[in-house]
Each structure stands twice: as C-alpha cells, then as structure tokens.
C-alpha positions in Angstrom: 18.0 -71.0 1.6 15.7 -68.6 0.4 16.4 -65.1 1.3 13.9 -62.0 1.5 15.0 -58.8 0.3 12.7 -56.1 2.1 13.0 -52.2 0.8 10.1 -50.0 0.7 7.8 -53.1 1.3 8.0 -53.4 5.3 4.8 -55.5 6.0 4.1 -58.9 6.6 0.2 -59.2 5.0 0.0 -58.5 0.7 4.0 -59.0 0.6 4.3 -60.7 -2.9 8.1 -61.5 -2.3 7.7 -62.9 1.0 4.5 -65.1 0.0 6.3 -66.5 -2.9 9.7 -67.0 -0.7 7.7 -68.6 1.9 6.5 -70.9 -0.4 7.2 -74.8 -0.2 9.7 -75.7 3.1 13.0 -74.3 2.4 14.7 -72.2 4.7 14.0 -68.9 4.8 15.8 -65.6 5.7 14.8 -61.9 5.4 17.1 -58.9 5.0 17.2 -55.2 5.2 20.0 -52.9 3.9 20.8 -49.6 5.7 22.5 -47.1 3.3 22.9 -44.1 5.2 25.1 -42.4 2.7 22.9 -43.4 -0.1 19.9 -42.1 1.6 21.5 -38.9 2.5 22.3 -38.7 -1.5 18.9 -39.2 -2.2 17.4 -36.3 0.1 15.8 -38.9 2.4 14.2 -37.3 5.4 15.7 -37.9 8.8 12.4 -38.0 10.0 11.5 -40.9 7.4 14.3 -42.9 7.7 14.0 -43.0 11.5 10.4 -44.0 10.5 11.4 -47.0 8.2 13.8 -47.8 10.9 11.2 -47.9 13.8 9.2 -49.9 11.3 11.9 -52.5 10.6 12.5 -53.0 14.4 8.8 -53.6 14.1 9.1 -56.1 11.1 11.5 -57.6 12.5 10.4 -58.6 15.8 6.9 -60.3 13.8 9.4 -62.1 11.7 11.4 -63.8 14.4 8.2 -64.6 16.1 7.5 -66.7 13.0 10.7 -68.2 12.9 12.1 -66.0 10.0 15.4 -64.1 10.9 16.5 -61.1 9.4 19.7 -59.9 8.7 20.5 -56.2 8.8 23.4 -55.2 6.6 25.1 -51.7 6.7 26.2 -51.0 3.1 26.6 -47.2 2.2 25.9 -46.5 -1.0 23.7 -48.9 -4.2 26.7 -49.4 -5.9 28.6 -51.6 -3.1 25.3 -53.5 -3.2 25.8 -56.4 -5.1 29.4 -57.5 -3.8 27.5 -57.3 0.1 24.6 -59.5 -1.2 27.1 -61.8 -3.0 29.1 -62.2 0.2 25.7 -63.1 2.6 24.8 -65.1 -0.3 27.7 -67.3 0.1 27.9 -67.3 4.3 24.0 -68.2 3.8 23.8 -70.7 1.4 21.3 -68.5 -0.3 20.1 -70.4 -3.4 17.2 -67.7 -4.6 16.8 -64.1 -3.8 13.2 -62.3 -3.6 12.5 -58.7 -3.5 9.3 -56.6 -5.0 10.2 -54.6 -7.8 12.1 -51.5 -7.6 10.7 -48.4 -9.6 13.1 -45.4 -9.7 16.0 -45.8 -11.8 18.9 -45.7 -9.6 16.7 -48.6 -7.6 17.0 -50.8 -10.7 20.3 -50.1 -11.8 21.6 -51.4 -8.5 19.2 -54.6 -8.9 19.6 -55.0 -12.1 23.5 -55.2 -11.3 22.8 -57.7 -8.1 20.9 -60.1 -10.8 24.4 -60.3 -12.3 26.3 -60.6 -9.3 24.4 -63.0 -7.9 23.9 -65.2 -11.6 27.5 -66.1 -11.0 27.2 -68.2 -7.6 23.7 -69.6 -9.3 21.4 -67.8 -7.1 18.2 -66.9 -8.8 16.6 -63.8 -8.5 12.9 -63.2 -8.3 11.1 -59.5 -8.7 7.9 -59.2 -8.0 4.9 -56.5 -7.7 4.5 -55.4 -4.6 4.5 -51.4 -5.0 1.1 -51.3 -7.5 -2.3 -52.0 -7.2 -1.7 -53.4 -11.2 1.6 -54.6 -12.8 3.4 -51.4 -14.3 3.4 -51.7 -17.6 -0.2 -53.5 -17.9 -1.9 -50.0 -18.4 -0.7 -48.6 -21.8 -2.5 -46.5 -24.8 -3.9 -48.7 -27.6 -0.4 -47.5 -29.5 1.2 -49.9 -26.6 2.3 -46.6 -25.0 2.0 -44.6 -21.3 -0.8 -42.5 -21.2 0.6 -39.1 -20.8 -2.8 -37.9 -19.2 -4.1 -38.7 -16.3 -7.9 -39.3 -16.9 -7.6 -41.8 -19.8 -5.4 -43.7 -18.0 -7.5 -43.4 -14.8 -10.2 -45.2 -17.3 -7.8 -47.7 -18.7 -6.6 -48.6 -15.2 -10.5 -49.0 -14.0 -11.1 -51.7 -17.0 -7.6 -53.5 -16.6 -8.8 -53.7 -12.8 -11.7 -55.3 -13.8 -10.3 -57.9 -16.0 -7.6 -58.8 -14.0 -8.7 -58.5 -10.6 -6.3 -59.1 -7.9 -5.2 -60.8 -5.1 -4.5 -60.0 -1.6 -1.7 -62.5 0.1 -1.7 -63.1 3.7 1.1 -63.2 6.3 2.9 -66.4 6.3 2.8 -68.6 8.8 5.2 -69.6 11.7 7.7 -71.6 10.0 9.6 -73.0 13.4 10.0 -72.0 16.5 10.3 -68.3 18.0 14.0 -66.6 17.4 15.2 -63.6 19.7 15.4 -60.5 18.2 17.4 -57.5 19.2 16.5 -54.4 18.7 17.9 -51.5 16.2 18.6 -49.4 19.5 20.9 -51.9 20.9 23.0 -52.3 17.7 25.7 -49.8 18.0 26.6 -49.4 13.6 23.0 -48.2 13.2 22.9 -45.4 15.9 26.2 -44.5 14.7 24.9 -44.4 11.2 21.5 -42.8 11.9 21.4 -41.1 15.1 19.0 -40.9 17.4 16.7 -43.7 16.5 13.2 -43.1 18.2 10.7 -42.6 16.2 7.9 -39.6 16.1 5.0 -40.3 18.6 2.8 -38.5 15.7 3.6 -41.2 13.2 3.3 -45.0 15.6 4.5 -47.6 13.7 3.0 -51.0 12.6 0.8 -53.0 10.0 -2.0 -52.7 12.9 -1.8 -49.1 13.2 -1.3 -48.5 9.4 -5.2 -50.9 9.2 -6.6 -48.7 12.1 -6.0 -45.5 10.5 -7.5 -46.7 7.2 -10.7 -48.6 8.6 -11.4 -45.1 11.2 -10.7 -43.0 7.5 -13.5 -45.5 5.7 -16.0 -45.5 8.4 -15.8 -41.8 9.1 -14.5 -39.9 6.3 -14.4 -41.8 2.8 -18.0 -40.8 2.2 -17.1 -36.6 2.3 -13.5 -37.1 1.1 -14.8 -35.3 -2.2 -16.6 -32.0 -0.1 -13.7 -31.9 3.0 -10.7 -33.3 1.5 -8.8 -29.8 0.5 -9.7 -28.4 4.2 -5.9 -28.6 5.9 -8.3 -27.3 9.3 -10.7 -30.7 8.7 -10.1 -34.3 9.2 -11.0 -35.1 5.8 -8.0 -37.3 4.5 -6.7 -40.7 5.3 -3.5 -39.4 5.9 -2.0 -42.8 5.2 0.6 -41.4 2.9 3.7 -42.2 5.4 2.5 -46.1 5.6 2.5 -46.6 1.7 5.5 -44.9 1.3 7.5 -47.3 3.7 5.3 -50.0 2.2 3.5 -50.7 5.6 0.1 -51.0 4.1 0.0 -51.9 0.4 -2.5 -50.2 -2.4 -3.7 -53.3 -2.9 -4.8 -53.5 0.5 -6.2 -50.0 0.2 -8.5 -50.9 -2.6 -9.7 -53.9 -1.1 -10.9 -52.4 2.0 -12.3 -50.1 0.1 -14.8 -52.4 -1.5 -15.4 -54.0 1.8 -16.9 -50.9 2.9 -18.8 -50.1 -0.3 -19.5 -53.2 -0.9 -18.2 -52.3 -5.1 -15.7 -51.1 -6.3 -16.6 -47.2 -7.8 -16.4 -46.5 -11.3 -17.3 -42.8 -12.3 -17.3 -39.6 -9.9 -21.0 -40.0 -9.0 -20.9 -42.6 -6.9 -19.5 -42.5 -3.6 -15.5 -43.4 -2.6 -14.4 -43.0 -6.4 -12.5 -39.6 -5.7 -10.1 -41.1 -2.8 -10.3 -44.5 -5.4 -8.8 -42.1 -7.9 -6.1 -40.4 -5.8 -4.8 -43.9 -5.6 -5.5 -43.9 -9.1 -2.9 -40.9 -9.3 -0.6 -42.4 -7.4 -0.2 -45.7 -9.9 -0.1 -43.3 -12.8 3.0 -41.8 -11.3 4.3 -44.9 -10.7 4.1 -46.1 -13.7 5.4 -43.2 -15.3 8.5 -43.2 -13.8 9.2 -46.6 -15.0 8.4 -45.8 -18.8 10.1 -42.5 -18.5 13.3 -42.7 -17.4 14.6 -39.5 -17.1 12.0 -38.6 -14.9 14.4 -40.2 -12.5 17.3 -37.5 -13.7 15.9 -34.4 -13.2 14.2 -33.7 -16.7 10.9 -32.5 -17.0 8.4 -34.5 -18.5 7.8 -31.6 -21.2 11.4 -31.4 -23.1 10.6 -27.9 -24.1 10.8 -26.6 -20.1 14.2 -27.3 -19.8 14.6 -23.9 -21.2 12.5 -22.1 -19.0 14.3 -19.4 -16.8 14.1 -20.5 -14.2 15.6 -18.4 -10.8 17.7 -19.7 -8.3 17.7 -16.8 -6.0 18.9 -18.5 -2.2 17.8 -16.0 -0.1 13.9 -16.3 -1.6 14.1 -19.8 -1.6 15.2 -19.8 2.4 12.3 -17.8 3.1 10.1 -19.9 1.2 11.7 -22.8 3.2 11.7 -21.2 6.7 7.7 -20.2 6.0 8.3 -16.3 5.8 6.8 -15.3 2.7 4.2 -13.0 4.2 1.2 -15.3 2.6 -0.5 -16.6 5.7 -1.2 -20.1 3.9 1.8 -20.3 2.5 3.7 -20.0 5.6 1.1 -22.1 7.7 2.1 -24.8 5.2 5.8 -24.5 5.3 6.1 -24.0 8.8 4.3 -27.4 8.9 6.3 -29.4 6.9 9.3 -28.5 9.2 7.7 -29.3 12.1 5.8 -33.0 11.6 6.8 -33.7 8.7 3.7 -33.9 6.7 2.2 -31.6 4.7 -2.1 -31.8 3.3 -2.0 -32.3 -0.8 -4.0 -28.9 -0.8 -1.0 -27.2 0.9 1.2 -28.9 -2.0 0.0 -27.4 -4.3 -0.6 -24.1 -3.2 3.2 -23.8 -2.0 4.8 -25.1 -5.1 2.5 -23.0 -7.3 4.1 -20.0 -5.0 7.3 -20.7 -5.3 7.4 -21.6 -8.9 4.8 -19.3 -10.3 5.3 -16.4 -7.9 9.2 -16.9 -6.9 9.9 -18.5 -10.4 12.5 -20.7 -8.5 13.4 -23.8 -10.6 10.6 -26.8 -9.1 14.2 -29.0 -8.7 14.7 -27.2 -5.7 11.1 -27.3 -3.9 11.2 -31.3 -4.7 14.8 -31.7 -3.4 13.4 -29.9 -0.1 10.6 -31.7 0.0 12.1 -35.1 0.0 15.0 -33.8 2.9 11.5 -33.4 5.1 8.3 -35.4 4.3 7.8 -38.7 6.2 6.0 -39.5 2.8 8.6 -38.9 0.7 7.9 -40.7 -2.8 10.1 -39.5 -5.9 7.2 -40.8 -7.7 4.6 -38.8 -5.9 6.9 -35.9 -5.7 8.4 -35.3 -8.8 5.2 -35.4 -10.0 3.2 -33.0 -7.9 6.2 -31.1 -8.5 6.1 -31.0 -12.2 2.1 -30.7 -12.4 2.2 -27.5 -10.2 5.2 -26.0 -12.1 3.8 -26.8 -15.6 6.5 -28.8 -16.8 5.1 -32.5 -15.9 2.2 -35.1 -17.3 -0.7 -33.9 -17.4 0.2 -30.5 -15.6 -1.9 -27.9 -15.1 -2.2 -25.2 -17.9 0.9 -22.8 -17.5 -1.7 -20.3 -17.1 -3.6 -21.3 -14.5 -1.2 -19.9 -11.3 -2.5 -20.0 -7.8 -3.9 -16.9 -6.1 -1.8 -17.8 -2.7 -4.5 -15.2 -0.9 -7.6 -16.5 -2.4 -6.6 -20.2 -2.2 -6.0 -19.5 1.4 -9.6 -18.1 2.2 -11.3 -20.6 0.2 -10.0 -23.5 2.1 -8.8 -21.8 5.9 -11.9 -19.5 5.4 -12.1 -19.1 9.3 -8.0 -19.2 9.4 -7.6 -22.3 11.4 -5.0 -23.9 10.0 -2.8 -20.4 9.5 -3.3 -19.3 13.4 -2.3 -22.6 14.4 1.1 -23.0 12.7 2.0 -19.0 12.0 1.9 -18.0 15.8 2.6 -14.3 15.0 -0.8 -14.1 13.5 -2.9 -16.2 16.6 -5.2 -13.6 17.6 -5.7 -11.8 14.3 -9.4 -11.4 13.5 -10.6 -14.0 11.0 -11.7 -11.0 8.6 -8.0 -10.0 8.2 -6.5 -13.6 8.8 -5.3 -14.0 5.0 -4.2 -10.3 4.2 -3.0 -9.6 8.3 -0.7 -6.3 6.8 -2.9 -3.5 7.5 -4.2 -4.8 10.4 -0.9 -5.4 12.1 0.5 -1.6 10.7 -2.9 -0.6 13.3 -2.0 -2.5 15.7 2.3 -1.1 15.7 3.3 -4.7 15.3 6.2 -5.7 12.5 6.6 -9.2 13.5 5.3 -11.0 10.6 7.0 -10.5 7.1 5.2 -8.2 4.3 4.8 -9.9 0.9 7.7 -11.0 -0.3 6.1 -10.3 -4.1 3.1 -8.8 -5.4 1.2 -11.7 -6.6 -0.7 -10.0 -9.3 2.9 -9.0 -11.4 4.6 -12.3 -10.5 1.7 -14.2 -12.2 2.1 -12.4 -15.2 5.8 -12.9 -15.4 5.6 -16.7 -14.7 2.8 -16.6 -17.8 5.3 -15.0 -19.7 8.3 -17.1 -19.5 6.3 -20.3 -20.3 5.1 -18.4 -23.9 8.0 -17.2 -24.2 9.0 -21.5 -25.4 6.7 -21.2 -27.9 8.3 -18.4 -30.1 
C-alpha cells in the first residue's frame, strides 16, 4: 500500500504527493497527524487549527468519495512521529510513504527522522514540491547562493519560471467504490484535543471556495491591486492568504489562473497583474530562505549583527500593543482586528510591527510569536519575515531609518477613517478631520475613554535610529 502523508497541503487538485501516490493501481491510503501539543509549542492559532481541522473533515469526506481512506492519528509532539508512522506502517502494509516537502526546520528534522524510521521496515519515502510555485533551491545567485534581496531574485525567479514552466496536476480519480466517512465532530480524541471544532463562518472551507474567492479577486480586483491594495477600508486584496497557508489552493494554481485571465504571464511592473504576481513572488523568496538559512527557523535574525540590538521587553507595553490600546487610531484598528477574525491587511502589518518595534522598541520575537498564536494565515515563513523586514533585522529589510509615522500612515490609507471607526468603537462618531489624532477633540467633548499616546512618536523614532547605529561603532 501506498500511503499519503497530508500536512499543510489539504487539497485534492495540484497535490504532487497524492498524484504521484495515485499513480499505477496499488492501494492507496491517506493520513493526517493531529499534534495538539506540538501545535500549541509552535504558537499555532486556535482559530487556524480549527480551520485546518474543518478543512480535513472536508478533505476527507472527497477522499472517501474516491475510494481513498484516511487515517487520522493523534500524536502530540514531532518527535513521537516516526515510531506512530512506523507502527501504521506495519498494521497497513504500507510499502512507500508520500508527503510534499516540509520547509521549516523542526518540519524536517521530524521527516528527516521518519525516512530513518521507516528505511528499517523497507518502506520508501518520497518528498515532493508541493509548497512552491518552483523547487526551492532552483533560484540561487550565479555564486550558487540565496539571493539575499528580494528584487534580484524576483528577476531570477521570473527567468527560471520561464525555462522551466510548470505543471498543474489534477485530482485523482475514483479508485473504487465510495467509503463512509465520519466526521472530526463525532470522534471524541479530537474534541478532547482541540475543543470546540466548528469552524469560523468568515473563513468557509473547501478547494471550491478557496477557486471562488480567487476567480471573483481576478475578475474584479487584480487589475487595481497596485492603486487599492494598501486600503484596509477597500476590497482590494485576494485575501486568500488563509487557503495557502493550509495548502487549500496551491501557488501554482495561483499563477496559473493568473495567466488565464491575462492571458501572459507579467514580467515588469508596467504591465498589469505583475504586482499581486510579485507578492507571490515574495512569498517563494521567503520560502526559500528559510530552507537555505536555517536559523531563521531558531529565532536569529537574518542580519548577525542585530542580535545585539537592545531590544525592550517591557510586558505591560507589549499587552497594550496586543489588546489595541496604544492611542494610534490605526494601530489599534489593526490590533483590535487581528483578535477578533483573525486576519489582519499586509498594510496593517507593517504599520503595527514598525510601531511596536520602532516606537515601543520591543524585541520583533515577541510581535511574531503573537502573531502566529492568532492569524488564520499563520506562515513562519511569511511571518518571520515580515517581521524581520519591519524591524530591520531581516533580508532585504527596510533601511533602519526609515520608521513608520503610525499617524501619517494612518491618514494616507484610512484617509476618511473607515477602517479605524469600524474596529476602535470609542472613536465611531469622531469627525473624519480628527479621526487619526481624536485627543483634542475628545478633551472638548469631556470624554477619556480612548487611551492617549502611549509614546511620542517623533522621540521614539529617533531612539529606535539610534540603537541600530549604535552596531556600527
């Protein structure tokens, strides 16, 4: 038997490791690992595991219709991995294991260590692409090193595109008759493990849903991503970030509809599509530097010399930045966000780790730990490096002197005050004039019930500019 190893892959269509599994007329099995302590170690979002989970119940059902069971395993943390596999292996008569390619490092330490396990009963194991649009690895310098900047490799990634193309696989087919399937609710371990197990009604699960919201996102939007796209009030993104990072919808499958729509591929920023092309762009270049760089995975900054920034660690300025009480209307608007759906816009990213790492000067370790314990996207690619980038310690970062004006950002792109009155309720019937600094207004008005600034921006800026010349005396 073959069996299926599915992790952050949870689709049917473009599924590398099923295709190839599914190949010839062997038996074939799929299986899913729920690791709720491991997950928990990792800072995985309740909200995104109950959206994987949803997704699997999902999955599974569509696999069972094709005649494909699926086993669920409880197994607690990576390193009691291999004996589990090992043990199915042997109750299965599994004779080759498939799974797409893990990229963080404690991801391929535990597969890496289930290759071994499984070498000794003779079960092969294959690993495939299946999280990038191009192998990682195939886009180096000509030195036959990572790019450590984003824009050469964006061009280096656009050529190796060309040469290579790719390929999108297709479901499989049935491969016997219709098996029952019972759902994750009814299976007493995982509600034990997990909780409650319904999923958000914001975020509906599904390969179909994941297609719908991308074909609506080319037809209406693709075409102005470049003019709306840092507008958190505006429609202007795909928001498809959740159904990548559970591997519902692949990049691959991203690009390709892209073309379909364009009808070619875009190469440079004047033609249309290229900048949403290149924020998938960004998103291999992560990928693939967390593969080359290790310690990315480790909490090290890509820059060696930042470790010895001083960073704070004050808890009481980090809860407020948390809890969406800094008295910056957009930074607030943001947070309060986050903790509520579970999303945040990528404008919004950046302006709140710019705040609390350029105005707070609290370590960026602490921002991406919170992020991942509440995005439905969570990524540690994607995160740690947004993270890095907006704290000046990462590839490609911006200049340590460039520090976002939380004010001005916020009038720039909630001119009207939107998106603040919408998510920082205090501040619901402020004028727009006086939306982004409410203070005086609300001192008029006898109100306290929004916080003043918790710094002045103007003197943190200088003191975050400070500590990162301070590294090069």
């Amino acid at each position: 038997m073959k069996l299926v190893w599915l992790r952050n892959d949870l689709r049917l269509a473009d599924n590398p490791a099923l295709r190839h599994a599914c190949a010839g007329d062997e038996p074939v099995a799929a299986l899913f690992i729920v690791s709720p302590t491991q997950w928990r170690l990792h800072k995985m979002a309740p909200i995104r595991q109950r959206f994987m989970l949803a997704q699997m119940d999902e999955l599974g059902r569509e696999l069972a219709a094709l005649g494909i069971p699926l086993h669920l395993l409880r197994v607690e943390t990576f390193a009691e991995v291999p004996a589990a596999l090992a043990d199915l292996s042997r109750e299965q008569g599994v004779t080759q294991l498939y799974a797409n390619q893990a990229i963080e490092l404690d991801e391929q330490r535990r597969d890496h260590a289930v290759t071994a396990a499984l070498a000794e009963q003779a079960v092969s194991c294959h690993w495939l692409n299946g999280c990038c649009v191009l192998p990682l690895g195939r886009v180096l310098t000509g030195s036959g090193e990572m790019f450590k900047v984003f824009t050469p490799f964006s061009r280096a990634w656009l050529k190796a595109l060309d040469e290579d193309g790719f390929v999108i696989h297709r479901a499989p087919a049935p491969r016997g008759e219709p098996l029952p399937w019972q759902p994750l609710a009814e299976r007493a371990w995982v509600d034990e493990a997990l909780g409650e197990l319904t999923a958000d009604p914001r975020w509906p699960v599904g390969e179909a849903e994941a297609s719908r919201r991308l074909n609506d996102f080319l037809e209406q939007a693709v075409l102005d991503y470049g003019e709306t796209r840092d507008f958190p009030a505006i429609p202007g993104t795909s928001v498809l970030s959740p159904y990548l990072a559970a591997g519902i919808i692949s990049p691959r499958q991203c690009v390709a509809a892209l073309q379909q729509r364009l009808g070619y591929r875009p190469q440079s920023k004047a033609q249309p599509g290229f900048v949403w092309l290149n924020e998938l762009i960004w998103r291999e270049f992560y990928r693939h530097l967390l593969v080359l760089i290790p310690t990315l995975s480790m909490n090290r900054p890509f820059k060696p010399e930042t470790v010895a920034l001083p960073w704070s660690w004050d808890p009481d300025a980090f809860t407020a930045w948390c809890e969406g009480r800094t008295g910056y209307p957009i930074v607030d608007a943001a947070m309060r966000c986050l903790n509520a759906t579970g999303w945040m816009h990528n404008r919004l990213r950046m302006i709140v780790a710019s705040f609390l790492t350029k105005d707070l000067h609290i370590h960026w370790r602490l921002g991406e730990d919170y992020f991942m314990s509440q995005l439905i996207d969570g990524d540690l690619a994607a995160n740690n490096g947004g993270w890095q980038w907006a704290a000046g310690t990462g590839a490609d970062a911006a200049p340590y002197f460039r520090v976002f004006n939380p004010t001005t950002q916020g009038q720039r792109f909630d001119p009207q005050g939107e998106f603040i009155r919408t998510w920082v309720t205090e501040l619901a019937d402020i004028p727009a004039a006086y939306v982004h600094q409410p203070h005086d207004w609300l001192r008029l008005k006898g109100r306290q019930d929004y916080p003043a600034p918790m710094v002045d921006h103007a003197v943190a800026r200088v003191r975050a500019i400070e500590m990162f010349r301070s590294l090069e005396k």
